[in-house]
C-alpha positions in Angstrom: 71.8 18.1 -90.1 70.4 16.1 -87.4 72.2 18.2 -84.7 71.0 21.2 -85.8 67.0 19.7 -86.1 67.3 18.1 -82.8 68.7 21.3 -81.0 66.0 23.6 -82.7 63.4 21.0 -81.3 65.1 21.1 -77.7 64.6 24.5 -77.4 61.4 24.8 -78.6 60.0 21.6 -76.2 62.2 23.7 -73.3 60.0 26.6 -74.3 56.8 25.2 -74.8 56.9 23.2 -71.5 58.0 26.4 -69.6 54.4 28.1 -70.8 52.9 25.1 -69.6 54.3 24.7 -66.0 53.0 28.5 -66.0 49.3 27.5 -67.2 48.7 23.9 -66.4 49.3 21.7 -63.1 52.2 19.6 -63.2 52.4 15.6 -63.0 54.6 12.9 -62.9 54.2 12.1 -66.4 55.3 15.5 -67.2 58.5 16.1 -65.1 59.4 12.4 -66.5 58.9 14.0 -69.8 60.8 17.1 -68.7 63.8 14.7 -67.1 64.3 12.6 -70.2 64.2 15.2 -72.5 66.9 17.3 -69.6 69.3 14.4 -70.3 69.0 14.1 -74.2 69.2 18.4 -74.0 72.7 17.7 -71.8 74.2 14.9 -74.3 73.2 17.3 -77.4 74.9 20.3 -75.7 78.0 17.8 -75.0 78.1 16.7 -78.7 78.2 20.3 -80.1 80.7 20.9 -77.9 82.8 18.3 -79.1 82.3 18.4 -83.1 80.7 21.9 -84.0 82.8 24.7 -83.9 82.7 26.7 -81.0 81.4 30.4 -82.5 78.8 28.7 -85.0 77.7 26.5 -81.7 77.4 30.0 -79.9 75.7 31.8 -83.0 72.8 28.6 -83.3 72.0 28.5 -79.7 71.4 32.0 -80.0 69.5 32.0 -83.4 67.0 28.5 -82.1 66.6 30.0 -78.8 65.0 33.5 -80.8 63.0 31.6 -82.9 61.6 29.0 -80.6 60.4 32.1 -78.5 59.0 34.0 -80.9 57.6 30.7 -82.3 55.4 30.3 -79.3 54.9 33.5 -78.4 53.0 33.7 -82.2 51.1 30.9 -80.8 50.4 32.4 -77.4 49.4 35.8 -79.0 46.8 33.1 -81.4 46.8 32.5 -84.9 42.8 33.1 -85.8 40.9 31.6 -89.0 37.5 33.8 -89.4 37.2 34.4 -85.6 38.3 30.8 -84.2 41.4 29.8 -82.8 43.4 27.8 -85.7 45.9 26.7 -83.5 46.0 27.1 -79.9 48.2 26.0 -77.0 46.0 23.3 -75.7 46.9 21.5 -78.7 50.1 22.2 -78.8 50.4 20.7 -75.1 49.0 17.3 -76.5 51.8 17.1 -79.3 54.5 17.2 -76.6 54.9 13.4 -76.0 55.2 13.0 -80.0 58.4 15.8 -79.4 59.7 14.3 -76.9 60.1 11.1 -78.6 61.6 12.9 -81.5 64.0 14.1 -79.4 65.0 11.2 -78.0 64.9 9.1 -81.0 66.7 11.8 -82.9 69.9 12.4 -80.0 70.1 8.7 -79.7 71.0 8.1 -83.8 73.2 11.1 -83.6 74.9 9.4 -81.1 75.0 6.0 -82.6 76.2 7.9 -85.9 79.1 9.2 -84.2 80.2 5.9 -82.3 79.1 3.8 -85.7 76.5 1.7 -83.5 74.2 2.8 -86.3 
């Protein structure tokens, strides 16, 4: 269950940072984010390889990467409360350093599930 959470939340952080490099200047801080979260992407992708069947694996990656789109996109587009913006991108840009730790955090106990570190 993890795997599947953690890949969902890849491609929507892949997404969401992809709108921002579009909108917003880029800093070190940010392509640090972008690199760590590259790495834990590559060792996710690696692990489904190994233990998820392949045609499900396909069939997900397919599924997460529609719904992480159209997820932002709903967000782009704005979700409006009387006339005001309810939720807007600039907040989602501030709530990327909290998903990117979930990411990490969440790859490295998959990880240490599967090696029984943890």
């Amino acid at each position: 269950m993890i795997f599947f959470t953690v890949l969902f939340l890849v491609f929507l952080y892949f997404k969401i940072a992809r709108v921002h490099k579009k909108e917003e200047l880029m800093n070190t801080a940010m392509l640090v984010q972008h690199l760590l979260v590259g790495l834990s992407a590559v060792s996710l992708l690696y692990y489904g390889i190994l233990f998820v069947k392949w045609y499900f694996f396909m069939l997900l990656v397919v599924l997460f990467v529609i719904v992480a789109s159209l997820a932002v996109t709903t967000v782009q587009l704005g979700i409006f409360v009387d006339g005001k913006p309810m939720f807007g991108l600039s907040k989602t840009y501030k709530y990327l350093p909290i998903l990117t730790i979930a990411i990490l955090l969440f790859s490295t106990v998959l990880w240490g599930f599967e090696t029984g570190v943890i």
